[in-house]
TORKOL-4160 file (C-alpha; in steps of 0.2 Angstrom, whole numbers, padded with zeros to 4 digits, m for minus):
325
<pt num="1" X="m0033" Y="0007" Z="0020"/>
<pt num="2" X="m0025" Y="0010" Z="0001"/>
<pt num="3" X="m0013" Y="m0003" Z="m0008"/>
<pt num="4" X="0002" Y="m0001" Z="m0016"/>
<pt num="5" X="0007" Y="m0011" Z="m0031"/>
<pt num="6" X="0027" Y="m0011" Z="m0036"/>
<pt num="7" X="0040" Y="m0015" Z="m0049"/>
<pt num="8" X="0059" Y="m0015" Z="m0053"/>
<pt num="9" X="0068" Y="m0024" Z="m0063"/>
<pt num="10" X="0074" Y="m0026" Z="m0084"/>
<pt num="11" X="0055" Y="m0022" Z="m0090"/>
<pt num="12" X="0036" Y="m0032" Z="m0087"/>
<pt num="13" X="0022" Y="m0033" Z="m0095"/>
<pt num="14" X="0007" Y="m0017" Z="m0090"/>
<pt num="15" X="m0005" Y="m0030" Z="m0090"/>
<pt num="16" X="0001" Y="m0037" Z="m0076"/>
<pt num="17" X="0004" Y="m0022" Z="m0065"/>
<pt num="18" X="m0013" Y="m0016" Z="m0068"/>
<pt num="19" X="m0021" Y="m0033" Z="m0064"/>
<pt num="20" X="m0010" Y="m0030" Z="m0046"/>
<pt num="21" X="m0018" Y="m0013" Z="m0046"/>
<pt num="22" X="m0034" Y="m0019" Z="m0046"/>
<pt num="23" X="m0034" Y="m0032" Z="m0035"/>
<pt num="24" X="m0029" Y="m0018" Z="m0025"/>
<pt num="25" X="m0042" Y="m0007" Z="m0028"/>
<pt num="26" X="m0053" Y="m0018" Z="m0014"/>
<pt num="27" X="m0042" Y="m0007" Z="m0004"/>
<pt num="28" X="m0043" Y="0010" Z="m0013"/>
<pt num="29" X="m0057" Y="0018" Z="m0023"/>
<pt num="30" X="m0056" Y="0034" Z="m0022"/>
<pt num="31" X="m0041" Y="0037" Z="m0032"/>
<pt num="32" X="m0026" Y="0029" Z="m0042"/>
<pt num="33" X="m0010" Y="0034" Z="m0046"/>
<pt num="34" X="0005" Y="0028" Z="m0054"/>
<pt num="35" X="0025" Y="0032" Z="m0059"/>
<pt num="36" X="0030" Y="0023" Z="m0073"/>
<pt num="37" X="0049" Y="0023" Z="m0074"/>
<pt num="38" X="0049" Y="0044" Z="m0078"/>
<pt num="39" X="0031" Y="0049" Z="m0080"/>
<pt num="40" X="0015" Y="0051" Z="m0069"/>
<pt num="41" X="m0002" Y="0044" Z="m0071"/>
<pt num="42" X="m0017" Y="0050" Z="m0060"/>
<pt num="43" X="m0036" Y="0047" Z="m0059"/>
<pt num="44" X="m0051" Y="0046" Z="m0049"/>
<pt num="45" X="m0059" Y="0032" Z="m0043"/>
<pt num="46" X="m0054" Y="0014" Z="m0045"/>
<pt num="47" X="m0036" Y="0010" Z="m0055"/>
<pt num="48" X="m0046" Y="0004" Z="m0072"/>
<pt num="49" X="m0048" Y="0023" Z="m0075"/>
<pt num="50" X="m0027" Y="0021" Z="m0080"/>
<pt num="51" X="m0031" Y="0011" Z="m0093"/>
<pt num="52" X="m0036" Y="0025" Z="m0105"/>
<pt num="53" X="m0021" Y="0038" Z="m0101"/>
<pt num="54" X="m0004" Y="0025" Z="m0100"/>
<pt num="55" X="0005" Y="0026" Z="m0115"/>
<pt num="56" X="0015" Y="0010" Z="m0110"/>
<pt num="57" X="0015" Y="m0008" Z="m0114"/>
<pt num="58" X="0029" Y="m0011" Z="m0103"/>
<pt num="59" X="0038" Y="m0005" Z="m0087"/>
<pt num="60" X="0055" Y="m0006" Z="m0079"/>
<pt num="61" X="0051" Y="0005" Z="m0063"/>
<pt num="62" X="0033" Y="0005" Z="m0058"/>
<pt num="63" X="0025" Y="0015" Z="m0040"/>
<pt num="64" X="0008" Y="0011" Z="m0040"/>
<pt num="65" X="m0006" Y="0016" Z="m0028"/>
<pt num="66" X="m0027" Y="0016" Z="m0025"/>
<pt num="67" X="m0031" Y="0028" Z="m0012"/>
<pt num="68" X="m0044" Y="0025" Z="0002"/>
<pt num="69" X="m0043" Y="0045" Z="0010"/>
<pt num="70" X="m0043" Y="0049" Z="0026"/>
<pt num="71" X="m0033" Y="0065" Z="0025"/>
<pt num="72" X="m0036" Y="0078" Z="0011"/>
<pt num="73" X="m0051" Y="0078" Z="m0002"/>
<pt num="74" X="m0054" Y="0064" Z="m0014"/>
<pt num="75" X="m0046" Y="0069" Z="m0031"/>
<pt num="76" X="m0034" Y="0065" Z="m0045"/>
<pt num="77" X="m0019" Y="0077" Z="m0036"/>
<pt num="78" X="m0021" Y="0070" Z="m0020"/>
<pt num="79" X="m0017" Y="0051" Z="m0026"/>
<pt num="80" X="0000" Y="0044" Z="m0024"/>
<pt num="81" X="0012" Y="0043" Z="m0028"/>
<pt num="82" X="0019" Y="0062" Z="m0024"/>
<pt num="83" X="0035" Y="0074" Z="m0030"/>
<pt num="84" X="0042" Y="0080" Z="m0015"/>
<pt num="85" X="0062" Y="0087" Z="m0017"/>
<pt num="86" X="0070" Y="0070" Z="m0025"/>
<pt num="87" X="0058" Y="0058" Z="m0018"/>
<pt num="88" X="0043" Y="0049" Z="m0028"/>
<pt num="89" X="0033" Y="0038" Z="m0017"/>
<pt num="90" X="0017" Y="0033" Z="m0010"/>
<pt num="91" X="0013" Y="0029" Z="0008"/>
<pt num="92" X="m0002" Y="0014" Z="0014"/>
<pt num="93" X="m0007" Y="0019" Z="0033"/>
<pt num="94" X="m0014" Y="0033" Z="0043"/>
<pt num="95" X="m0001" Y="0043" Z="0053"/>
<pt num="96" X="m0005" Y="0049" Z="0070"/>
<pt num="97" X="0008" Y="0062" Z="0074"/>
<pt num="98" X="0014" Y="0070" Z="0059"/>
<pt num="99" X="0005" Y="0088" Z="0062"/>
<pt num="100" X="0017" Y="0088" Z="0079"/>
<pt num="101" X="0034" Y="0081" Z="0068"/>
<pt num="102" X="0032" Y="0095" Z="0055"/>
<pt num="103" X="0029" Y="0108" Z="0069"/>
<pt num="104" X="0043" Y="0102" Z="0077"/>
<pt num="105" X="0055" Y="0103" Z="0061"/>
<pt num="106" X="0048" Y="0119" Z="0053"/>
<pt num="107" X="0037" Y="0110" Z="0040"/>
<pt num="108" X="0024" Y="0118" Z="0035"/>
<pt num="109" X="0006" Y="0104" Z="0038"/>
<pt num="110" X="0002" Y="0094" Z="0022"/>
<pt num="111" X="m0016" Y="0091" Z="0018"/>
<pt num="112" X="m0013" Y="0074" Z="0017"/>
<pt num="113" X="m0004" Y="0065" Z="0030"/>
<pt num="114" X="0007" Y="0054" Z="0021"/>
<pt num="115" X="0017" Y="0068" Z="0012"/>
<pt num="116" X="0023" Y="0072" Z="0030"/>
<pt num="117" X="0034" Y="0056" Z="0025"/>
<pt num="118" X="0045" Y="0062" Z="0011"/>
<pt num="119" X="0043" Y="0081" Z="0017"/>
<pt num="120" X="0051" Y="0074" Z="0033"/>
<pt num="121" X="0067" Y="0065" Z="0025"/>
<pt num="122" X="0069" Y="0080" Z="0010"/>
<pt num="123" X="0071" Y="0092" Z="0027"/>
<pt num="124" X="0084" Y="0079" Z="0036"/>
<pt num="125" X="0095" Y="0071" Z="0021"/>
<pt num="126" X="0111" Y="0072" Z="0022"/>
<pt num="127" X="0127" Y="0064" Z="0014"/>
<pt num="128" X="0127" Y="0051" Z="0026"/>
<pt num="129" X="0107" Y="0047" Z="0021"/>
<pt num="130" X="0101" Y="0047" Z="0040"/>
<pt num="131" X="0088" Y="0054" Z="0035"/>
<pt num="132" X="0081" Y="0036" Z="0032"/>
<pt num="133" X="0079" Y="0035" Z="0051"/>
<pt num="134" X="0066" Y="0048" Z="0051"/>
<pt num="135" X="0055" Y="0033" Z="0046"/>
<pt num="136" X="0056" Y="0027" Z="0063"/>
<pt num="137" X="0048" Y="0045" Z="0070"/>
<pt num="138" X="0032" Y="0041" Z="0063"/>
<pt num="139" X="0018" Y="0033" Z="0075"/>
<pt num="140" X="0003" Y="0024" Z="0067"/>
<pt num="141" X="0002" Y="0014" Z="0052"/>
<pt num="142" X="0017" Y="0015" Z="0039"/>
<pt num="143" X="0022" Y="0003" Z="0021"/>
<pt num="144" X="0032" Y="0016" Z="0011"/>
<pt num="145" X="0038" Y="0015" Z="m0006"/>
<pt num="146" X="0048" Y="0028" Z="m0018"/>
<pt num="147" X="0060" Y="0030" Z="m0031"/>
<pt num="148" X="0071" Y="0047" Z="m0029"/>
<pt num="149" X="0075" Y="0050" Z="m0048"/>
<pt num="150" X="0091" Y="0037" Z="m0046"/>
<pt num="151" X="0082" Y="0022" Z="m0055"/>
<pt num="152" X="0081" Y="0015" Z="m0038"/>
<pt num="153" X="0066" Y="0007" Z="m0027"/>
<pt num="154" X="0066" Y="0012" Z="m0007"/>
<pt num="155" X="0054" Y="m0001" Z="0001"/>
<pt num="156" X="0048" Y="m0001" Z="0019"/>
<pt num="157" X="0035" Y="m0011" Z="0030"/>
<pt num="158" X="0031" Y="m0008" Z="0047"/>
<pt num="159" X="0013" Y="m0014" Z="0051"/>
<pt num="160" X="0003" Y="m0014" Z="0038"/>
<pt num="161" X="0003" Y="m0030" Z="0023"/>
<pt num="162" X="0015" Y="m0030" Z="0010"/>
<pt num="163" X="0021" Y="m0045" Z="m0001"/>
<pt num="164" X="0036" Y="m0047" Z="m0013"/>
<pt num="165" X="0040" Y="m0060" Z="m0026"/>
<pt num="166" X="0055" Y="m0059" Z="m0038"/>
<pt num="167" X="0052" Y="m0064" Z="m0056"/>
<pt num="168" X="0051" Y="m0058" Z="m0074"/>
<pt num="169" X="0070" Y="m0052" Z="m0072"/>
<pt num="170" X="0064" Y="m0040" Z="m0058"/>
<pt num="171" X="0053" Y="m0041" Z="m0040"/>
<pt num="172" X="0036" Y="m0037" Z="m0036"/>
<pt num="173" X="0027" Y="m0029" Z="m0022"/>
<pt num="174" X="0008" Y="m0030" Z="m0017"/>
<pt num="175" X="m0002" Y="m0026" Z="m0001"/>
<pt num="176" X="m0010" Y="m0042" Z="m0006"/>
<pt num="177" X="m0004" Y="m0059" Z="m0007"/>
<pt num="178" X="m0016" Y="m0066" Z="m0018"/>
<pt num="179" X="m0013" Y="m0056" Z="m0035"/>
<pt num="180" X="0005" Y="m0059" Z="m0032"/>
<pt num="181" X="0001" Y="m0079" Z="m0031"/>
<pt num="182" X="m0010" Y="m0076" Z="m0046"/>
<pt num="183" X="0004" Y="m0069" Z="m0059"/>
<pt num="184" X="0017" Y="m0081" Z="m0050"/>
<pt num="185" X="0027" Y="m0093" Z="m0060"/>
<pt num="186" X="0027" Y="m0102" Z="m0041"/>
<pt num="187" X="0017" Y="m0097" Z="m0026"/>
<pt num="188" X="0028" Y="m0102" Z="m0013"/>
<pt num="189" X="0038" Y="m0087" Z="m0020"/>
<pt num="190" X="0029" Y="m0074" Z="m0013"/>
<pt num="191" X="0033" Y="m0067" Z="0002"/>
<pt num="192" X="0030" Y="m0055" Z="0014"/>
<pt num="193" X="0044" Y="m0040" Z="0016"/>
<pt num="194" X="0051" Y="m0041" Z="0032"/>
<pt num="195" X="0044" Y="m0027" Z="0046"/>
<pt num="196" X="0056" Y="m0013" Z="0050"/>
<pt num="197" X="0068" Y="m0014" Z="0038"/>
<pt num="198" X="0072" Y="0000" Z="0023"/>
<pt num="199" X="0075" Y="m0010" Z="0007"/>
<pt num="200" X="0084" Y="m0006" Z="m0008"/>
<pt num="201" X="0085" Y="m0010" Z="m0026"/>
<pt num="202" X="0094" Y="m0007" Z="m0042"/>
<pt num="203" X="0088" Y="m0005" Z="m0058"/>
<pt num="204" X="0088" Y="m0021" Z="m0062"/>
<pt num="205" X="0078" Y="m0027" Z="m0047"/>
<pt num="206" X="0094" Y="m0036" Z="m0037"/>
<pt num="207" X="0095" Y="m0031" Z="m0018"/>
<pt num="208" X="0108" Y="m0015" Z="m0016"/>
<pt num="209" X="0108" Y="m0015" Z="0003"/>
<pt num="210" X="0096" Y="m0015" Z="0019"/>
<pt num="211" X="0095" Y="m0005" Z="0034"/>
<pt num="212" X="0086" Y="m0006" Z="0053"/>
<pt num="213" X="0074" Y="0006" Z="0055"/>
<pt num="214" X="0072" Y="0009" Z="0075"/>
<pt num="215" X="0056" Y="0016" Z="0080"/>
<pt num="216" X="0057" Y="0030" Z="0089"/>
<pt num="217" X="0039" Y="0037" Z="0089"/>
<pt num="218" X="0032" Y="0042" Z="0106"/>
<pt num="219" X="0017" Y="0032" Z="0108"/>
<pt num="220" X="m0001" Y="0040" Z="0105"/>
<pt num="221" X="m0011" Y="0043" Z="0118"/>
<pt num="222" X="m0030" Y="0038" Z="0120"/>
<pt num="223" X="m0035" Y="0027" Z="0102"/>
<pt num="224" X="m0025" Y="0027" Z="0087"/>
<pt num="225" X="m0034" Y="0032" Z="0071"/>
<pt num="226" X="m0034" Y="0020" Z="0057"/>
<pt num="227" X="m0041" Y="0019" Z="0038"/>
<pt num="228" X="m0058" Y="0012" Z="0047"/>
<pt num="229" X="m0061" Y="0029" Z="0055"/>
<pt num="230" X="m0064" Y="0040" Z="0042"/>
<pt num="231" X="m0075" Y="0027" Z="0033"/>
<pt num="232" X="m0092" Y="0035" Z="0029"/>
<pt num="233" X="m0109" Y="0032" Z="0016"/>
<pt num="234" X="m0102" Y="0045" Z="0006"/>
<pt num="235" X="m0102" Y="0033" Z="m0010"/>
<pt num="236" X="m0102" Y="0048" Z="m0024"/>
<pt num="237" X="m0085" Y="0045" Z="m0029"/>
<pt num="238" X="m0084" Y="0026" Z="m0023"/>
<pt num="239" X="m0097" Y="0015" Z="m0028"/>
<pt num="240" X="m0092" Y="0001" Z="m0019"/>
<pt num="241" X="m0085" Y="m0001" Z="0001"/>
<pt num="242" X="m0071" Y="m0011" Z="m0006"/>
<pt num="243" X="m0071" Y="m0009" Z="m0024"/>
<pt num="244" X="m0077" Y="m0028" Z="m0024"/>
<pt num="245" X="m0069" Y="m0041" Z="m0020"/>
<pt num="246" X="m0077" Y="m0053" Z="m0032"/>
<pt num="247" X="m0064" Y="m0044" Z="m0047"/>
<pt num="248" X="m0053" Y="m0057" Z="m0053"/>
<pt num="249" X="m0067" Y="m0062" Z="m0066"/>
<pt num="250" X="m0075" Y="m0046" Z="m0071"/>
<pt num="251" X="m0057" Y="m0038" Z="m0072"/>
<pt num="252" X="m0051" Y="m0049" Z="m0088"/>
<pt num="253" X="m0070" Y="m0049" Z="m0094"/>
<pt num="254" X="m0071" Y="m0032" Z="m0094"/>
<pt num="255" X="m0053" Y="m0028" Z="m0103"/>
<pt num="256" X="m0051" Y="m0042" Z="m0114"/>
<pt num="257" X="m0047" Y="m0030" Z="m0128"/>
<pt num="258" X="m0034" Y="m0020" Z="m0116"/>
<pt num="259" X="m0025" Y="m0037" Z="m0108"/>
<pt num="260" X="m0015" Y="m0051" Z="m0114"/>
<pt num="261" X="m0019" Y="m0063" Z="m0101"/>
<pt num="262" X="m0006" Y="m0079" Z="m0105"/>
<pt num="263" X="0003" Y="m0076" Z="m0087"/>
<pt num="264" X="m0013" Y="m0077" Z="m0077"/>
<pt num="265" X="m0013" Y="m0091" Z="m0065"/>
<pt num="266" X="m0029" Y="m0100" Z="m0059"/>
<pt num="267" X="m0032" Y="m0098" Z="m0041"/>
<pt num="268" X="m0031" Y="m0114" Z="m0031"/>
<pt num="269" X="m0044" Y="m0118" Z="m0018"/>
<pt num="270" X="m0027" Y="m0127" Z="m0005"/>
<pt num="271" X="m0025" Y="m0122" Z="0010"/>
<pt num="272" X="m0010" Y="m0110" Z="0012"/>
<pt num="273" X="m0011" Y="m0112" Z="0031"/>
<pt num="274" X="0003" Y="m0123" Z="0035"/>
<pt num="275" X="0015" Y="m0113" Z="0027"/>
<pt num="276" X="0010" Y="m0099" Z="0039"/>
<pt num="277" X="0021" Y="m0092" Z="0054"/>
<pt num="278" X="0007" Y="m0094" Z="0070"/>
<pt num="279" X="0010" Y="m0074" Z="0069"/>
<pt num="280" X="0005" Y="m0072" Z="0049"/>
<pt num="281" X="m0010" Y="m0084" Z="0053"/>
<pt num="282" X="m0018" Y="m0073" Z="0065"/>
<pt num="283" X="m0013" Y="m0057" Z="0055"/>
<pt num="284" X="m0021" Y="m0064" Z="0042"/>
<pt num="285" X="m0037" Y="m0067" Z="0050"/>
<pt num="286" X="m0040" Y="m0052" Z="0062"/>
<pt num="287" X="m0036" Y="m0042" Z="0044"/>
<pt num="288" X="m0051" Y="m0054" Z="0038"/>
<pt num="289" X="m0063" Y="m0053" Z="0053"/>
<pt num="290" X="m0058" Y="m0032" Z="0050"/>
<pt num="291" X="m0065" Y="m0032" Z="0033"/>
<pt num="292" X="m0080" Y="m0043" Z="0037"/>
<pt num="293" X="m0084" Y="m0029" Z="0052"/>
<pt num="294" X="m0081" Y="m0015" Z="0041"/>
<pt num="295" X="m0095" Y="m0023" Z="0028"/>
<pt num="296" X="m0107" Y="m0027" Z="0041"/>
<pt num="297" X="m0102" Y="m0008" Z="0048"/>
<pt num="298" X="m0106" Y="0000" Z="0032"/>
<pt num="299" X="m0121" Y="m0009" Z="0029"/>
<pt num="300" X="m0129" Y="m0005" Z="0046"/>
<pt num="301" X="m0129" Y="m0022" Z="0051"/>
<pt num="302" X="m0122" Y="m0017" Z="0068"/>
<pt num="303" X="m0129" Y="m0009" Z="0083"/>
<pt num="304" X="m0117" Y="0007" Z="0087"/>
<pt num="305" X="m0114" Y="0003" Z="0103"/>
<pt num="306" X="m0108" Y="m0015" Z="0098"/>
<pt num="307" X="m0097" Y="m0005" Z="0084"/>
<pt num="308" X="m0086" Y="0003" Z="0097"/>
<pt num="309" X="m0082" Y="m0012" Z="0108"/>
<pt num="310" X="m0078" Y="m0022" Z="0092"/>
<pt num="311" X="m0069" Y="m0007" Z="0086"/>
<pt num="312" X="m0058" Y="m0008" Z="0104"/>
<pt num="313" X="m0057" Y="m0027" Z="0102"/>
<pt num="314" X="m0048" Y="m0025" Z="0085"/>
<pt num="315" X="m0037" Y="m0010" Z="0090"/>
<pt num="316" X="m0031" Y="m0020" Z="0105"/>
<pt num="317" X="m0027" Y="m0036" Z="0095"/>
<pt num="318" X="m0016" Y="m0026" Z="0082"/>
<pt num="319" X="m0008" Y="m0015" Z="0097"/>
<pt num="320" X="m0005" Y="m0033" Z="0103"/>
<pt num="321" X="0003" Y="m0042" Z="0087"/>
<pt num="322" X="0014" Y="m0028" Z="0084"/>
<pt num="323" X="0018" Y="m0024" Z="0101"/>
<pt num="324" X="0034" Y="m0033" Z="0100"/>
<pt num="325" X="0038" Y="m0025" Z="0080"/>
C-alpha cells in the first residue's frame, strides 16, 4: 500500500512531518525514507526509526515515504524516495506493466517497480518536458511525487488516496486525510489532489502550473496485482499488519522529549459525511471494508475460498470507480 507524506513551502516544523509519517506508517512498515530539502534519510521499519538520524528541526522541501514492498527486498536502500538522473521521488501503488515499458525503451528491469517511473521520464525528457506524459503509460496503481534538484515539487494522483492542505506558508500532502485534519489550522481545508493531473510548485509552495495526464496504458489482462497480493505472515521486520492504527496517542507518548506538540488538533468525533462527493463516500469506505478484509485475512479469520471471491468483489469495485478516471 505505502504512504507518502509531503512538504513545500518557506520552512515547517519536523515535528509535524513526522507525526504525517506516522500516521502513514499504518500503510508502510517495512521501510521509511525521506528528502529533506538536499539530504537523504533512510531506515528500516516503521518512520520512528528517522527520529535518531534527521539532523533538522525544520523543512522547506520535504518527500516522505513508509514502504509496504511488493517488489524488491525489504531494506533501508530499497525505501523511497530514489535518485534516478535529476529526479527524487517516491511512488505509492503497484505497477502492472513496467517489466514490458522498460523492454520496450531499452531500460534495463529495476528490482522495484516504481523506479520504472522516474527511470521512464529520465529516458524520454526532453526540452519541451513530454516526458511528463509517460505517466499516463503506466497501468496499475500510481500517486507520484519528486523534486528534480530545482527546489520544486511534482505531484500526481491517479487512483490511489492523496490529500493536500495549504498552510504554515507552504502545502501539505498525505495518503491520509486524517493527520492532515489533525495538524490543520481548519479541516475543511484539506483536500484531496485532483486525479490525473501533474502538479507543480515553487519553492515557496504557490501553484507554478498544471497539466492533463492521458492515460494511455493498455489495459491488463486477467487480475490486476495490488499491495494486498504480496501481503504475507512474514512479520520479522514488520511487527504489526498495519503498523497500528491506534497511534495517535502512543506517538506523542512515546516522543514527548523528541515533539513540540502545540499544533496538534484534537480529533473530532462529527461526521465528515456530508461534505463528501457520493464518489469519495464510496472510496472511502470500500478503502475501509479493504483494510478490515486485509485484517480478518492476516489473522486467518477467513476461509480461502471466501478470500478469493471477496478478493474479486474488491477488485471489481475499484475497476468500477475508477473506470471513468
Amino acid at each position: 500500500m505505502c504512504g507518502i507524506a509531503s512538504y513545500i513551502g518557506t520552512g515547517t516544523s519536523i515535528n509535524k512531518l513526522m507525526y504525517l509519517m506516522h500516521d502513514n506508517d499504518s500503510r508502510g512498515g517495512h521501510s521509511s525514507g525521506a528528502y529533506i530539502d538536499d539530504k537523504m534519510y533512510k531506515c528500516t521499519e516503521e518512520s520512528g526509526n528517522l527520529l535518531s538520524i534527521i539532523d533538522k528541526s525544520d523543512a522547506k522541501l520535504f518527500i516522505g515515504h513508509t514502504r509496504y514492498a511488493t517488489h524488491g527486498v525489504k531494506t533501508a536502500e530499497n525505501t523511497h524516495p530514489y535518485k534516478i538522473g535529476r529526479y527524487i521521488g517516491c511512488h505509492n501503488g503497484v505497477l502492472s506493466n513496467y517489466k514490458g515499458l522498460c523492454k520496450d525503451n531499452s531500460i534495463s528491469e529495476p528490482d522495484v517497480d516504481s523506479k520504472a517511473i522516474y527511470l521512464l521520464m529520465d529516458a524520454l525528457q526532453t526540452p519541451e518536458h513530454e516526458e511528463y506524459d509517460s505517466l499516463g503509460m503506466h497501468s496499475g496503481t500510481i500517486n507520484a511525487v519528486w523534486t528534480e534538484s530545482d527546489g520544486q515539487l511534482y505531484v500526481y494522483r491517479r487512483n490511489n488516496p492523496l490529500f493536500r492542505l495549504r498552510q504554515d506558508g507552504g502545502i501539505y500532502f498525505s495518503s491520509l486525510k486524517e493527520g492532515l485534519e489533525a495538524i490543520a489550522e481548519d479541516k475543511s481545508k484539506v483536500k484531496e489532489v485532483t486525479a490525473n493531473k501533474l502538479f507543480i510548485y515553487k519553492a515557496n509552495g504557490e501553484l507554478i502550473s498544471s497539466q492533463e495526464i492521458t492515460i494511455t496504458a493498455q489495459p491488463v489482462q486477467g487480475k490486476q496485482l495490488n499491495w494486498t497480493d504480496y501481503k504475507t505472515n512474514d512479520t520479522q521486520s514488520y511487527s504489526n499488519p498495519y503498523g497500528g492504527y491506534n497511534f495517535y496517542n502512543s506517538y506523542h507518548q512515546d516522543n514527548k522529549s523528541l515533539l513540540n506538540t502545540h499544533w496538534e488538533a484534537e480529533k473530532e468525533t462529527e461526521d465528515l459525511i456530508e461534505d463528501k462527493t457520493e464518489e469519495e463516500i464510496i472510496e472511502t469506505g470500500l478503502w475501509t471494508f479493504e483494510k478490515a478484509f486485509d485484517e480478518m485475512k492476516y489473522h486467518g479469520w477467513i476461509k480461502e475460498k471466501d478470500c478469493e471471491e471477496i478478493q474479486s468483489f474488491i477488485d471489481l469495485m475499484y475497476d468500477r470507480l475508477y473506470s471513468n478516471h
